[in-house]
KERO-862447 format. One line per 3 residues: number of its first residue (from 1); their letters; for each residue x, y, z of C-alpha. Coordinates in pm, whole numbers, plus 50000, padded with zeros to 5 digits. Example, Ala and Ser with C-alpha at 12.3 -4.5 7.8 and 13.67 -1.06 7.14 Angstrom:
1> as> 51230:49550:50780 | 51367:49894:50714
END
This chain:
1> xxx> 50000:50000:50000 | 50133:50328:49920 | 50111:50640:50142
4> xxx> 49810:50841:49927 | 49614:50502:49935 | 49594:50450:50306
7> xxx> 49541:50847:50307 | 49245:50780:50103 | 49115:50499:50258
10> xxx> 49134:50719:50632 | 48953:50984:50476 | 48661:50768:50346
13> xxx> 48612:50614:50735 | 48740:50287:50687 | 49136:50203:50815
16> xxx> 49334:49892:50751 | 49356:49666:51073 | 49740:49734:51058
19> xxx> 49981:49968:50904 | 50358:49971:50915 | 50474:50339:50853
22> xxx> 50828:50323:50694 | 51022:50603:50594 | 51167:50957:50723
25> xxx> 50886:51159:50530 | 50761:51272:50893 | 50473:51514:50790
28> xxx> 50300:51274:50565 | 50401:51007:50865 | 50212:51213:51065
31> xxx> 49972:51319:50840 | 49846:50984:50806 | 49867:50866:51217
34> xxx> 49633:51203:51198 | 49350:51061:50951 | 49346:50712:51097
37> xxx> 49319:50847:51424 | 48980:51046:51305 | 48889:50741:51095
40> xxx> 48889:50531:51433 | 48836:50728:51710 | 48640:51028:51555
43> xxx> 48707:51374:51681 | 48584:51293:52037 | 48832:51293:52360
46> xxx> 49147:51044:52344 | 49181:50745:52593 | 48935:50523:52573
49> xxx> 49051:50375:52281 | 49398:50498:52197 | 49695:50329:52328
52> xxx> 50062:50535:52220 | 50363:50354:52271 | 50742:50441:52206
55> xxx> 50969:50201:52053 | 51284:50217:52288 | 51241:50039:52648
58> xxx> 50917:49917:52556 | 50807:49498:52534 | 50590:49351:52284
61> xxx> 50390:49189:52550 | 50252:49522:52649 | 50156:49661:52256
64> xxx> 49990:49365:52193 | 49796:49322:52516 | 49648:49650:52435
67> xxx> 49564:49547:52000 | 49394:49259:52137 | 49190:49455:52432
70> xxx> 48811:49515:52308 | 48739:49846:52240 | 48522:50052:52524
73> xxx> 48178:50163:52421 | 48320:50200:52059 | 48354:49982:51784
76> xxx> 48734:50018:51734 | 49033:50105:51873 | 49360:50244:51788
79> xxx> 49718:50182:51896 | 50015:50376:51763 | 50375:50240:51814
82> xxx> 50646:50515:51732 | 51010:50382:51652 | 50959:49999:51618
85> xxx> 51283:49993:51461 | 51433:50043:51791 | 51289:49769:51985
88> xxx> 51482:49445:51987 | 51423:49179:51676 | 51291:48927:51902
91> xxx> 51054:49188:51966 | 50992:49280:51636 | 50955:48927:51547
94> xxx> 50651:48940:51794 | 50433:49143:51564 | 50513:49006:51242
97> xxx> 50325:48672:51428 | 50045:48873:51545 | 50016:49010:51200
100> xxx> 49925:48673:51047 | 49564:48739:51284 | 49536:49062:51344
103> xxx> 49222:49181:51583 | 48978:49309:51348 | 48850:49564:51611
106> xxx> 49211:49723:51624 | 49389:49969:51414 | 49715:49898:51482
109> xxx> 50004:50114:51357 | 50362:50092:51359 | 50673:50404:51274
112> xxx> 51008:50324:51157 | 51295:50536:51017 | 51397:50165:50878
115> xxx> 51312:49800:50881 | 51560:49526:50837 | 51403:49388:50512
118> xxx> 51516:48986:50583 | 51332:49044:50929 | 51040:48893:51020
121> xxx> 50806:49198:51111 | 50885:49314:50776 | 50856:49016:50573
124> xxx> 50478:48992:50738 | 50426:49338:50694 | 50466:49304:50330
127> xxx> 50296:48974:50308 | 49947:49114:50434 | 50005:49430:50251
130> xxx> 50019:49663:50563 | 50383:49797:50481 | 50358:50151:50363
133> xxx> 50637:50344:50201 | 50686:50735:50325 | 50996:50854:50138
136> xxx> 51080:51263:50068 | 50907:51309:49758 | 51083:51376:49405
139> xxx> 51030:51712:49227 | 50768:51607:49071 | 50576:51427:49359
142> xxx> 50670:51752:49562 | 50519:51984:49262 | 50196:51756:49293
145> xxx> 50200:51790:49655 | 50185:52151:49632 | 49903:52172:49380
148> xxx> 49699:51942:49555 | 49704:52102:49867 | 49668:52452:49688
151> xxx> 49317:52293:49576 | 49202:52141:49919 | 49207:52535:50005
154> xxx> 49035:52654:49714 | 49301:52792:49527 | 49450:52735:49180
157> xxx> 49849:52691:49228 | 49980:52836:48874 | 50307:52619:48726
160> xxx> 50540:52928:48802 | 50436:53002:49144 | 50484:52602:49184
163> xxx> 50831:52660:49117 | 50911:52994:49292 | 50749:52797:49571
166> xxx> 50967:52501:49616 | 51270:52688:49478 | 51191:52907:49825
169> xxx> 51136:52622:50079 | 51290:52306:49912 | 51155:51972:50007
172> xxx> 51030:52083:50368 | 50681:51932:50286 | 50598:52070:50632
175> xxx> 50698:52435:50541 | 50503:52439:50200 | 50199:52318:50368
178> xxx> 50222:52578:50620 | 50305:52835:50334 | 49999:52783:50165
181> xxx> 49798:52813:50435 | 49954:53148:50433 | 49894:53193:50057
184> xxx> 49542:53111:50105 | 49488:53398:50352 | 49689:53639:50169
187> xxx> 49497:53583:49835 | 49123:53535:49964 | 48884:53280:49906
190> xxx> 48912:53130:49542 | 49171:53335:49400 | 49421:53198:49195
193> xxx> 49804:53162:49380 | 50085:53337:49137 | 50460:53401:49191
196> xxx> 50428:53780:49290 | 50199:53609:49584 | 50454:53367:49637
199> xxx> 50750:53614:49642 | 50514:53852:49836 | 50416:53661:50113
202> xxx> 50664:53322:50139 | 51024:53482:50263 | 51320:53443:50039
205> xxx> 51594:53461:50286 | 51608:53042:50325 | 51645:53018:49925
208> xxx> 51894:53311:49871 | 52151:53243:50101 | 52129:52917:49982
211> xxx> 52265:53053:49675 | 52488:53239:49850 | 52674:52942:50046
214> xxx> 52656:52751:49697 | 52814:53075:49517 | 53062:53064:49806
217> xxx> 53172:52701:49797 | 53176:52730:49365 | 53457:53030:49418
220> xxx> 53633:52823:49737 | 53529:53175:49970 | 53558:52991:50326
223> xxx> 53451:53297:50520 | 53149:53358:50269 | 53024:53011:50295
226> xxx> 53032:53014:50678 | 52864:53346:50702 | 52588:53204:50451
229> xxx> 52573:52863:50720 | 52567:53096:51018 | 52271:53293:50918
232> xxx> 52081:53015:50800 | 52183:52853:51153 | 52007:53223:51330
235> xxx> 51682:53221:51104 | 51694:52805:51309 | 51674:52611:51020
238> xxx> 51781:52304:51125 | 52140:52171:51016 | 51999:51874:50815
241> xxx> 51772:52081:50637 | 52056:52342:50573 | 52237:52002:50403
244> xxx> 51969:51838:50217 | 51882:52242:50059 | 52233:52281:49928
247> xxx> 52245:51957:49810 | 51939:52018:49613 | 52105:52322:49451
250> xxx> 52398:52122:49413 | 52228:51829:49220 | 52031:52155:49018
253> xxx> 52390:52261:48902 | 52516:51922:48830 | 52195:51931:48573
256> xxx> 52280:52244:48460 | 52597:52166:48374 | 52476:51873:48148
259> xxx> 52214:52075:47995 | 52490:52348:47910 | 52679:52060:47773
262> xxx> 52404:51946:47564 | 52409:52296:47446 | 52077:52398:47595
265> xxx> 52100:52783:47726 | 51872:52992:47909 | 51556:52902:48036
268> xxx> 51570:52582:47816 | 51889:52459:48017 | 51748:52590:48317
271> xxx> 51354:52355:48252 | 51635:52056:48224 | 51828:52144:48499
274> xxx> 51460:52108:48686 | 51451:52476:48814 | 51285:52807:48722
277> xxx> 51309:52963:48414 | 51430:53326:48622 | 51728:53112:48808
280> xxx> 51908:53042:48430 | 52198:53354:48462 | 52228:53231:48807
283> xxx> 52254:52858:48764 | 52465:52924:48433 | 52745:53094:48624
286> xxx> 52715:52862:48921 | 52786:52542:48660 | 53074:52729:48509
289> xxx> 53268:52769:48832 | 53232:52384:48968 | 53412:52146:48760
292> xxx> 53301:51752:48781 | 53550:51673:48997 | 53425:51940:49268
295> xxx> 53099:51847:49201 | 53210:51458:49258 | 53380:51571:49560
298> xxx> 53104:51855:49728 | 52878:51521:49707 | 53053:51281:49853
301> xxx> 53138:51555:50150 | 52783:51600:50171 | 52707:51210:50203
304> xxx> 52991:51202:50479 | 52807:51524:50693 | 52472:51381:50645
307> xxx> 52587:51021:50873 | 52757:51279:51087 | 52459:51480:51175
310> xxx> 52255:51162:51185 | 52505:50922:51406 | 52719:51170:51592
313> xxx> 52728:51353:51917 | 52855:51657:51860 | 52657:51942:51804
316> xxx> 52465:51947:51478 | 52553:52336:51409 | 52959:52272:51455
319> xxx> 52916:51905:51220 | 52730:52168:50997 | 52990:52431:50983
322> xxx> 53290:52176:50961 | 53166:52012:50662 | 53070:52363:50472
325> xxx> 53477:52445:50565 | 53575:52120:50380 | 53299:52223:50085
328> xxx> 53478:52531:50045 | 53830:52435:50074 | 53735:52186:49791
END
């Protein structure tokens, strides 16, 4: 099952008896906990019916003891384990049994970053269909994403403002959901969104110093690129946000450079290099200064601070500003 399908089926009132959330897409994660929770508890006052465990220190014994309790006064009830992946296998091994019979008066649903795919929870998972997929969407699942929840609001979401919209905010799905909401307020009821809107209303301080750590890292400017870090570190966007944004410029200019090399120019090279037509002059001088070797390099830097920030310690911001030093050292 896919994540729009158990969306769907939520939103209709019915709910699958299990679900096994995996992925690190957390607003649609949570999006969905969300409409299942409506779809089988209603809107009424949590408790009754709703059992929330976390995954780390917590037994089997006690998740399942509450999927198989009878719901009170209700015809179904819902339990939501968070982080299964970090309960032990033998534990984990525990649901993929109680998967094969399931209580059919229990929505049951399980979070994970990751599953061990040879394991058995996820091998059962899969088997009864109740494995669900919730990876970051692609440009153009995120440009889908956009539009649809433009016309949930009432609102038309025109190509270009699409793309001055995502080219502000990246792939924060949470951010662009919260942006329209913004857009939709700014606009009125049933008017259509365009860029001025956009540029008017959604700031542009995330997406141009961006640019300005990318331009920074193209002409090896150490103290530029930290300064561009550091104040995207004060406006608090987190570091691993800060990473995956640059690398999404990074993998823009990569496709620039191709398209260049194709001999595409302008706002031809810029369509193939999957951003806005006004970003061509910018993205053409950015794909003249990195050669395929830095561009080879940046990335596997980026790969290297991106298990730092995950695994390590040490404070995200410094792991951040360390690897942008090594970026623009080249």
């Amino acid at each position: 099952m896919d994540i729009d399908a158990l969306l769907d089926e939520a939103r209709s009132g019915s709910f699958p008896t299990c679900a096994v959330l995996v992925g690190d897409e957390s607003f649609l994660i949570g999006r969905a906990v969300d409409a299942l929770r409506r779809a089988v508890v209603g809107e009424g006052p949590r408790g009754f019916n709703e059992d929330l465990f976390e995954g780390r220190g917590t037994k089997a014994a006690s998740v399942l003891s509450a999927a198989r309790t009878l719901p009170m006064m209700a015809s179904a009830r819902l339990v939501l384990l968070r982080r299964v992946d970090q309960m032990t296998p033998t534990d984990q091994a525990s649901f993929g049994e109680y998967l094969k019979a399931p209580s059919e008066t229990t929505c049951l649903v399980m979070t994970a970053q990751k599953l061990d795919g040879r394991g058995k929870l996820a091998k059962a998972a899969k088997k009864s269909k109740a494995w669900v997929d919730v990876r970051p969407l692609r440009r153009g699942a995120l440009r889908s994403f956009a539009q649809a929840e433009a016309r949930a609001r009432g609102h038309a979401l025109l190509g270009p403002a699409v793309d001055a919209l995502l080219d502000a905010l990246g792939e924060d799905l949470a951010a662009v959901d919260d942006a329209l909401e913004r857009l939709s307020l700014f606009v009125g009821p049933g008017v259509a969104i365009d860029p001025d809107a956009v540029h008017a209303c959604v700031t542009r301080v995330r997406a141009d110093s961006i640019w300005l750590l990318v331009d920074a890292v193209g002409l090896k400017q150490r103290d530029k690129a930290l300064a561009a870090a550091s104040s995207l570190l004060a406006d608090r966007e987190p570091p691993l946000r800060i990473l995956a944004m640059l690398a999404r410029q990074l993998r823009m200019v990569a496709r620039m450079r191709q398209a260049l090399a194709d001999g595409l120019r302008g706002a031809e090279a810029a369509k193939q290099a999957g951003a806005p037509p006004f970003k061509a002059d910018e993205l053409t001088r950015a794909a003249k200064r990195f050669r395929l070797a830095d561009l080879g390099r940046a990335f596997e830097t980026l790969a290297e601070v991106d298990m730092a920030l995950k695994g390590s310690k040490r404070p995200p911001d410094t792991v951040l500003q360390e690897g942008i030093l090594r970026l623009a050292r080249g």
